[in-house]
MIBA-158653 format. One record per residue (C-alpha): x, y, z. Coordinates in steps of 0.25 Angstrom, whole numbers, padded with zeros to 4 digits, always signed. Last residue first. Layout:
N
XYZ...
***
This chain:
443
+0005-0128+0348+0011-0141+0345+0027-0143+0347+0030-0158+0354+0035-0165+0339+0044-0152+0335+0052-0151+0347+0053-0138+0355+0062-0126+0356+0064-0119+0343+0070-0107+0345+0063-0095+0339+0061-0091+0325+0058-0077+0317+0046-0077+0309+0044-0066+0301+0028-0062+0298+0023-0059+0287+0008-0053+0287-0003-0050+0277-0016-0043+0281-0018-0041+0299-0034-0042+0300-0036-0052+0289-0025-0060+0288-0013-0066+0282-0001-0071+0288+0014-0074+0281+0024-0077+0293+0039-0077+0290+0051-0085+0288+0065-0077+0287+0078-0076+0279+0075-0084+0266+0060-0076+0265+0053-0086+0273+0037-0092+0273+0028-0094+0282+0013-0094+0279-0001-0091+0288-0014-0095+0285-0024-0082+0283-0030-0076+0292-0043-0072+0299-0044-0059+0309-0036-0059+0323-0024-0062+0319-0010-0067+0324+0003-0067+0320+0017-0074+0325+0013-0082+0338+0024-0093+0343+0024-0106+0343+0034-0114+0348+0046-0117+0344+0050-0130+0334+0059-0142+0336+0063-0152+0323+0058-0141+0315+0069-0139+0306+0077-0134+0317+0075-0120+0321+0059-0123+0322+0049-0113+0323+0033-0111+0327+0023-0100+0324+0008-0097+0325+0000-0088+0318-0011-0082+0324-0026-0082+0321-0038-0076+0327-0045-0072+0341-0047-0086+0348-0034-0092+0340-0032-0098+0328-0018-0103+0323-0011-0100+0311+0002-0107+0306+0018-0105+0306+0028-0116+0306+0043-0110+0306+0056-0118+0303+0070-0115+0305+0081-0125+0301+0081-0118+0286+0069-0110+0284+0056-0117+0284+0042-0112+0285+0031-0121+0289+0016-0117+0289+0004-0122+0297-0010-0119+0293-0020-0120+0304-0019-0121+0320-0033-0117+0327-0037-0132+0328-0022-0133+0338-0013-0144+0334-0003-0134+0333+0013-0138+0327+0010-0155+0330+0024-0160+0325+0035-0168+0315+0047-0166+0317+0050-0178+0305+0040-0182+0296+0048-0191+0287+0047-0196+0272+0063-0199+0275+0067-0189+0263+0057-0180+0264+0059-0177+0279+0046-0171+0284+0047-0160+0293+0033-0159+0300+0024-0148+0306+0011-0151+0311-0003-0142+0312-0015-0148+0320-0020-0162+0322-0009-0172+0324-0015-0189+0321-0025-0185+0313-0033-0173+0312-0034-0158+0305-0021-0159+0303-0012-0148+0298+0002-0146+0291+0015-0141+0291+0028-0147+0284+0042-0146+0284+0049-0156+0273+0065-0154+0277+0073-0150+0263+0086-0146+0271+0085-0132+0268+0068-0132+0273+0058-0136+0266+0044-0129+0269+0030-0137+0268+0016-0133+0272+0003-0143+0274-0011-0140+0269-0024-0135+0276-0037-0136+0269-0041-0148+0277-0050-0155+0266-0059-0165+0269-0059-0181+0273-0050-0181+0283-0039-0189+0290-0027-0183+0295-0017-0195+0297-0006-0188+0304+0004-0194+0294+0012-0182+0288+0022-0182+0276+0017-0192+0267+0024-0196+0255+0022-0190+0240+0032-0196+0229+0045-0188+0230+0052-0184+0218+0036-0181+0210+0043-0176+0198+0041-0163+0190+0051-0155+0194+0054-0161+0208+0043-0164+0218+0044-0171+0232+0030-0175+0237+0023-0172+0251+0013-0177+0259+0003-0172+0270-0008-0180+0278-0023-0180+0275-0028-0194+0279-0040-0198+0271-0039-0212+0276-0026-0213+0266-0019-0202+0262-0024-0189+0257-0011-0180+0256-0008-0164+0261+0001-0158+0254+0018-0156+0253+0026-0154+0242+0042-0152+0241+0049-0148+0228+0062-0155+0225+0073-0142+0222+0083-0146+0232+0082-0134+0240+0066-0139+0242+0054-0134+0234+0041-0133+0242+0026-0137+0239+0015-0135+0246-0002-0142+0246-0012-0135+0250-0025-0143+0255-0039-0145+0248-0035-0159+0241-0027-0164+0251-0018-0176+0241-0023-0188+0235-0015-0190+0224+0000-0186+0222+0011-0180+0217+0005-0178+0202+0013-0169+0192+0006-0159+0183+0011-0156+0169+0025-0146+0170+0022-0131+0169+0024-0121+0161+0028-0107+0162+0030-0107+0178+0044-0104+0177+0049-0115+0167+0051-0126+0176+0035-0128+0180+0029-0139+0188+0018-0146+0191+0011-0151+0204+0000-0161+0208-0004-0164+0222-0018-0172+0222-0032-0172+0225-0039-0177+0238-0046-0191+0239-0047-0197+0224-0060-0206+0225-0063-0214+0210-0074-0214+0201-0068-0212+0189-0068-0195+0190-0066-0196+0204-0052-0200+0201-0050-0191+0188-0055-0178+0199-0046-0182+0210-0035-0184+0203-0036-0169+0197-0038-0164+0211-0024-0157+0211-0016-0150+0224-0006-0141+0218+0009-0140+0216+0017-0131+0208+0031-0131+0206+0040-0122+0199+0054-0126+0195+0066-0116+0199+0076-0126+0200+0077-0124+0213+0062-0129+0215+0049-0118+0215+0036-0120+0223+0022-0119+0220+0009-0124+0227-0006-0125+0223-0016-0127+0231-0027-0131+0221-0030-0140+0208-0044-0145+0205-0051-0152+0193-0052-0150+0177-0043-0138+0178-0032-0143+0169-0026-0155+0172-0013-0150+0168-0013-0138+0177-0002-0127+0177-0015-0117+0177-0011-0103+0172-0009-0089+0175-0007-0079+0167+0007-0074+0169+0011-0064+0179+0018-0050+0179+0025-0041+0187+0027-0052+0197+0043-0055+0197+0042-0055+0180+0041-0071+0177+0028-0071+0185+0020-0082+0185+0005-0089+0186+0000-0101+0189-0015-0106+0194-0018-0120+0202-0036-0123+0197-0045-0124+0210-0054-0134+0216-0060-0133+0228-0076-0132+0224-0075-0132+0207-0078-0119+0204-0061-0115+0202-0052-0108+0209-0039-0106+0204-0027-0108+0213-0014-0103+0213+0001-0100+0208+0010-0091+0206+0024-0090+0202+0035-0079+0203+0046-0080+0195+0058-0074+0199+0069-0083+0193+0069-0092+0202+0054-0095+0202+0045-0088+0214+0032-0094+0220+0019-0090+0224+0007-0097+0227-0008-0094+0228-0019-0097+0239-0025-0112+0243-0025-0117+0256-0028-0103+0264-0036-0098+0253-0034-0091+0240-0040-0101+0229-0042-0090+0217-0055-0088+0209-0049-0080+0197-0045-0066+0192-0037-0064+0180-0025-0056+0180-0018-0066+0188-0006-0064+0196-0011-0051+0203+0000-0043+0208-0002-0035+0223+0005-0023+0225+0018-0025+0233+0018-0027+0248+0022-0020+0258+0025-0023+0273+0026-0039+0268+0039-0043+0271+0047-0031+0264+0048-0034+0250+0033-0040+0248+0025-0046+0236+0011-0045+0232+0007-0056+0222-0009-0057+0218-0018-0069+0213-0032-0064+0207-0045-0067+0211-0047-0055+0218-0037-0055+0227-0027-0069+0230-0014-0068+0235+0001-0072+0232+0010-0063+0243+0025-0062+0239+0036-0058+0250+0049-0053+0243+0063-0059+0249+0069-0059+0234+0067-0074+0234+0052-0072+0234+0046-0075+0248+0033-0080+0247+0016-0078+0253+0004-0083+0249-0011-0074+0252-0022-0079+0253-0028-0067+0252-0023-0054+0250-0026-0042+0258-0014-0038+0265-0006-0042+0254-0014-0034+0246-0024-0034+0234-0033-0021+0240-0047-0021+0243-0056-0013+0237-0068-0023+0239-0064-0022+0253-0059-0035+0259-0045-0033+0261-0049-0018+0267-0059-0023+0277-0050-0035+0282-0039-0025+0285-0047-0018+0293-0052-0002+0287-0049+0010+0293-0049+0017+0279-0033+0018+0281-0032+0005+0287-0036-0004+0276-0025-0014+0274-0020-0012+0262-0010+0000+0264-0002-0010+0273+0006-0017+0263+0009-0005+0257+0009-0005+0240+0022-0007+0234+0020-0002+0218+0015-0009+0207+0018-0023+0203+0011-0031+0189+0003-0040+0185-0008-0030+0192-0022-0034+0196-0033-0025+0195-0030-0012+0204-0034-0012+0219-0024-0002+0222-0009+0000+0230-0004+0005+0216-0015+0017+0214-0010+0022+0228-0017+0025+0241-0022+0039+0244-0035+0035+0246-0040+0041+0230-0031+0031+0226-0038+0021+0233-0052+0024+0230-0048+0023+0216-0038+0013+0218-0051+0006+0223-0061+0008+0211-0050+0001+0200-0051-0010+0212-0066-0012+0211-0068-0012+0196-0055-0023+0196-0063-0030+0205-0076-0029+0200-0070-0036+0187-0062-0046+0193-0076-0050+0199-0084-0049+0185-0093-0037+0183
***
């Protein structure tokens, strides 16, 4: 019996047990659906009835696909104010999507009806992404036996997630080397981008007896809804092969991308391109210069959010260099400019920093470990981070967690955590006054 086989065996024996519990046939293990069934309680997965943990119940064999129980989960606001979870179960990719800020949840759709290894880590998990006429694009990353290598995956909906399409690779090269951390994000014309980090290079260099440090960012994109797609498009070489990469659309349609470089010295700082269509408008320049010099991977990529005015804010982490820690910058794509830059935590127990703009207001949100767990820690600026708060405490856990995201629904910015002892939360966010300079704030 194959593993998809055992686990459709398993869940047709759990909505046995479950109907027989008193809890309904459309809240149960089922094999995966292509399309949506009742509401089911965000809540009703988390074990208490039996007087089970949280972590019990997500790890019984009978385990639900829920919110509370995803892994890896990615979160996003659909224009009509819906919260949408992309997660990872059973080698299959699964939407669930909320109307009321995640105290229910629908029941989980799988993407792809045939079950694959699928990267779903803190690096390296599925995308979402919504086309103007309700679309809804997925994305992800195959594994494959070669050590750290993978192979981008696509699917769509053209019916709001009733349905999806069986997915593709929109891969030219085929899947003769390695393609991960992927990133999608759609333009105002309504254009679909998807980026990756590509080791294509790497392998034709090495192939002729020459060193390739890293991989390289490629992108392609699609104009007619994710049917087909453009052939892939170079930015550049010698990016972080093992660390994710985003990308972002402005107002004025230009698609931002951001990832960490490999310049020289083996100094890992980030860069960013300007893509429009299939055009490279803006050749790749460095945004950082803390001179982080390492010959390994850091697993931990930097985060981008555009504000109204098109102002770069960026996150990332250093392991050394001349700032060690977490730092926030605004870069000024038009000068090539840092500007406001700052230390955020320089702490060894600071991980993952993310940045979330919304107008003048911007928050940065990351984890930070403490003696008896995690917490996630907070910091605001009223003015487009010129001067920022101080931190203040939003969630905390005692169990493990996931990395945190921010993320906004047009009126507010919230707090998206996972973890182990607690399940899925969102968090608003509500700011206080900025008091204190961007260059003297370090936590």
């Amino acid at each position: 019996m194959t593993v998809s086989e055992f686990h459709v065996a398993r869940c047709g024996l759990a909505a046995l047990l479950l109907m027989s519990s008193g809890i309904s046939l459309a809240q149960s293990p089922d094999p995966p659906t292509s399309g949506k069934v009742a509401q089911s309680s965000h809540r009703q997965h988390a074990g208490d009835k039996q007087g089970q943990s949280l972590e019990q119940a997500c790890t019984s064999p009978f385990s639900l696909s829920s919110a509370n129980c995803a892994k890896a989960p990615m979160p996003i606001f659909s224009k009509d104010g819906r919260l949408w979870l992309s997660f990872v179960s059973h080698g299959h990719v699964y939407l669930t999507y909320s109307e009321n800020l995640a105290k229910d949840f629908s029941t989980p759709v799988a993407v792809n009806r045939i079950p694959e290894q699928i990267y779903a880590d803190k690096e390296n998990r599925p995308k979402l992404a919504f086309g103007n006429n309700d679309e809804i694009y997925v994305s992800w990353t195959r594994k494959r036996k070669a050590k750290y290598s993978g192979e981008v995956r696509f699917s769509r909906s053209l019916d709001k997630g009733v349905t999806f399409d069986t997915p593709m690779t929109p891969i030219d090269e085929g899947a003769l080397s390695s393609h991960r951390f992927d990133s999608m994000a759609i333009d105002n014309q309504g254009r679909l981008y998807l980026a990756w980090i590509d080791k294509r290079d790497k392998v034709a260099a090495e192939a002729v007896g020459k060193e390739y440090d890293g991989g390289s960012v490629y992108y392609s994109v699609s104009s007619d809804g994710g049917a087909t797609f453009t052939p892939n498009i170079k930015v550049v070489d010698n990016s972080c092969e093992c660390c994710r990469m985003k990308i972002e659309a402005a107002d004025d349609g230009q698609v931002h991308a951001l990832w960490r470089n490999i310049y020289p010295g083996l100094a890992r700082d980030n860069a960013m391109a300007i893509l429009s269509g299939d055009s490279v408008v803006k050749a790749p320049v460095r945004v950082s210069y803390d001179e982080w010099q390492i010959d390994a991977c850091p697993h931990h990529g930097p985060d981008i959010s555009l504000d109204k005015e098109n102002r770069m804010h960026t996150t990332w982490f250093n392991g050394g260099g001349k700032r060690v820690g977490l730092v926030y910058g605004r870069f000024d794509t038009t000068k090539d400019l840092l500007e406001h830059d700052m230390s955020i935590d320089s702490s060894a127990a600071a991980r993952h920093p993310r940045v979330l703009a919304m107008g003048d207001t911007v928050y940065i949100a990351w984890t930070h470990r403490i003696d008896n767990g995690t917490e996630v820690r907070l910091i605001e600026s009223l003015d487009a981070g010129v001067t920022w708060s101080k931190h203040r405490v939003v969630a905390s856990t005692h169990g493990e967690s996931d990395q945190v995201f921010l993320l906004g629904d047009g009126k507010a910015g919230y707090v998206s955590w996972s973890t182990v002892d607690e399940g899925y939360r969102l968090i608003n966010i509500h700011y206080r006054q900025a008091s204190l300079p961007a260059s003297s704030l370090d936590n």
